[in-house]
C-alpha positions as CSV (number, residue, x, y, z in Angstrom):
1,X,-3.3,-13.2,3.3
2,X,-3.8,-12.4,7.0
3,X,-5.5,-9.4,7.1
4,X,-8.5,-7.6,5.2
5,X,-7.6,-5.2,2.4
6,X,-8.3,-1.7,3.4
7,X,-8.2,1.9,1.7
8,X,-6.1,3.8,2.0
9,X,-7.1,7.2,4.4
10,X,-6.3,9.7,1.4
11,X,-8.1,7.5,-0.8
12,X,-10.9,10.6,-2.4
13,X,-13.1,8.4,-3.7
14,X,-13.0,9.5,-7.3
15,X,-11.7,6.0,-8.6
16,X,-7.7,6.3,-8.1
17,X,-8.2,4.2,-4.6
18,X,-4.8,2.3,-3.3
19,X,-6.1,-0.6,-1.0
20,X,-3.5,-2.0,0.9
21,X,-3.1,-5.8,3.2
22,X,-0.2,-7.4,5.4
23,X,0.4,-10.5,3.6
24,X,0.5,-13.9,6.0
25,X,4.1,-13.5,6.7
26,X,4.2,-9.7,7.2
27,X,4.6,-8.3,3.8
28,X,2.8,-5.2,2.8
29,X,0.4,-5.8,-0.2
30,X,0.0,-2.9,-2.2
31,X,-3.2,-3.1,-5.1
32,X,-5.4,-0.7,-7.0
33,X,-8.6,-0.9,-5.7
34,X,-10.1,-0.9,-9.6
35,X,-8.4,-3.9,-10.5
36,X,-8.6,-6.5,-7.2
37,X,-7.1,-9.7,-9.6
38,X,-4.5,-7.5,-11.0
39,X,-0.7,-7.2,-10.1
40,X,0.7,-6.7,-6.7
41,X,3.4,-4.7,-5.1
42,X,4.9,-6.4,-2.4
43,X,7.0,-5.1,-0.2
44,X,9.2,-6.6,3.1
45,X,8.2,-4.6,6.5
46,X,11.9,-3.1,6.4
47,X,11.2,-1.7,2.5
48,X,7.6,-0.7,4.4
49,X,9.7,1.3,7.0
50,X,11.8,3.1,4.3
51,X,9.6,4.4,2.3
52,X,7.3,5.3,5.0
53,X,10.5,6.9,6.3
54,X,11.0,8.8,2.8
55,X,7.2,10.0,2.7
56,X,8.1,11.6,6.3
57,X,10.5,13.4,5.5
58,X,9.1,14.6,2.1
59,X,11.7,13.1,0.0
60,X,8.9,12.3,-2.8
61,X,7.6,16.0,-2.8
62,X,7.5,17.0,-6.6
């Protein structure tokens, strides 16, 4: 890994924390921050960019 894992900025504190990293060959690294050894998601930059994308323009609104 190339980079710290960091919080993410909506992170509340109140134990449902998403940490997130940019993996040594520029993969996003997705974890939960209660469980540091447990599974990853992994995702290529141009995944990143989609759902970034999506979050934009509220396509996950419920």
């Amino acid at each position: 890994m190339s980079e710290p894992w960091r919080k993410s900025s909506f992170s509340a504190g109140a134990g449902e924390c998403v940490e997130f990293a940019r993996g040594a060959t520029g993969e996003v690294l997705i974890r939960d921050s209660k469980n540091p050894g447990g599974p990853l998601l992994t995702f290529t930059p141009g995944e990143w960019r989609a759902f970034l994308a999506g979050v934009r323009n509220s396509e996950f609104e419920v």
